[in-house]
N, C-alpha and C positions, 0 to 999 in steps of 0.2 A: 504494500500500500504506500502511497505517496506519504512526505511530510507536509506540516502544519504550514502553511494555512490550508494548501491543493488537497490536504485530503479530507477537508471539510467542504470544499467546493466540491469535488469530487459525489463525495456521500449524497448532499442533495442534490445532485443530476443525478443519479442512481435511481433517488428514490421519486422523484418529479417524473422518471420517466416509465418507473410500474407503476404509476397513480394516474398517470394520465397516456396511456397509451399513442392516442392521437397525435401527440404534439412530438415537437421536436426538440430536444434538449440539446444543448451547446455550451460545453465551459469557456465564455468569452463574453463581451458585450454585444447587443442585440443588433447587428448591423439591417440596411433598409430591403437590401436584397433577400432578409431569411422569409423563410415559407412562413404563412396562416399559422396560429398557436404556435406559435416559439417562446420555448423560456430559457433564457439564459443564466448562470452562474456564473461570479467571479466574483473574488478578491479585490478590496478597492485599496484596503487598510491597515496597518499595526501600529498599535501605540502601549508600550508597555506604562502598567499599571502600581506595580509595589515593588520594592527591592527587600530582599531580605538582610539582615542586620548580619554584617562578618562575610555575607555573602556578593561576588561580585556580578551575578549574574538577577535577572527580572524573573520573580517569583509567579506575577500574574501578568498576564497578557491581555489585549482586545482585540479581536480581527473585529472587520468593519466586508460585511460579504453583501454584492447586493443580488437581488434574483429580480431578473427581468422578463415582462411577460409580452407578446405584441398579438396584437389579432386586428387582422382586416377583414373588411366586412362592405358590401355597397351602399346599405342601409345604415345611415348615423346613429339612428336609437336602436336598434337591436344589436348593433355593434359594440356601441354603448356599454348596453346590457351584460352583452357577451363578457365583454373586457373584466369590466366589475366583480363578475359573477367568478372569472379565473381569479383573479387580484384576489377576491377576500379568500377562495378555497386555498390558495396558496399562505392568507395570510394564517389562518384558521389550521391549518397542517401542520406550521413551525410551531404554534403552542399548544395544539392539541393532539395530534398523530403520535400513537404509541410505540409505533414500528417508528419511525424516523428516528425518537427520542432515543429509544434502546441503538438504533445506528450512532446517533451521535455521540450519546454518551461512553460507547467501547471504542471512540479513538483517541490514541495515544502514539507517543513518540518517544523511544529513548537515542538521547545524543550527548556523548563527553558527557557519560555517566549520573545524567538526569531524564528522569521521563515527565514528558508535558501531556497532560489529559483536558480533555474538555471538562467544563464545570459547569456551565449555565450559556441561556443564550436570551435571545427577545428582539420584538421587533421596535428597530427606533421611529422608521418613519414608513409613510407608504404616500410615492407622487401619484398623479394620474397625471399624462398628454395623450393630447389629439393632434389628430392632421390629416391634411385630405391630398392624396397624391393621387394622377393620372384615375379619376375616377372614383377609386376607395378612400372608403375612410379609415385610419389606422389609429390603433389605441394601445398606448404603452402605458405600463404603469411598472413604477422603480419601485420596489421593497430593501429597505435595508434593515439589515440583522447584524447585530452584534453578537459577539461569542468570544467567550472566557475561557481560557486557558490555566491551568496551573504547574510550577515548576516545583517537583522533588526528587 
């Protein structure tokens, strides 16, 4: 398995892509060219959080992951709809999905004799855009999640 952060972007395209069959998962940002129902994963972020005392290494960590979702559609309000309807199941999966939870919480990483585990995670925010190109309507919407790490 990949390390921290890729194999937490990892894990949720795994799992976005048994949950929703239809779509197409991609660990990258959502470029204009991808197909109907695309959701993307990727890593925006790290900012370390605590240092331990005698220790010179960061004890707690924050990735900053965002998941991106895009659906075109010719009709603006069922498109609309459509959009919304991926955006919250997806938001609704990160704090409720019991399968994902048990995925995220068994990864870890040992490196230079410390192993880094996931500890906690949540959504900070959720955008919604529109736009209307060559006829369609297209509707993305940005989820970012946060996710803690810890070093022992």
């Amino acid at each position: 398995m990949s390390e921290f952060p890729d194999n937490i972007a990892a894990a949720l395209a795994d799992h976005f892509g048994e949950e929703f069959p239809g779509a197409t998962v991609v660990q990258r940002e959502i470029r204009p060219t991808d197909p109907n129902e695309t959701i993307a994963v990727h890593v925006i972020d790290w900012r370390p959080l605590d240092w331990e005392i005698g220790n010179r290494d960061v004890s707690l960590s924050r990735y900053a992951i965002q998941v991106e979702t895009m659906h075109r559609h010719a009709d603006e309000s069922e498109g609309r709809v459509a959009q919304a309807r991926l955006a919250k199941n997806i938001r609704a999966m990160l704090y409720r999905d019991s399968g994902l939870r048990v995925r995220l919480t068994s990864l870890s990483e040992n490196m230079l004799g410390t192993t880094e585990r996931l500890k906690r995670w949540g959504v900070q925010l959720q955008r919604y855009h529109s736009n209307q190109l060559s006829g369609q309507f297209i509707f993305i919407s940005v989820t970012e999640l946060w996710v803690e790490t810890e070093m022992a």
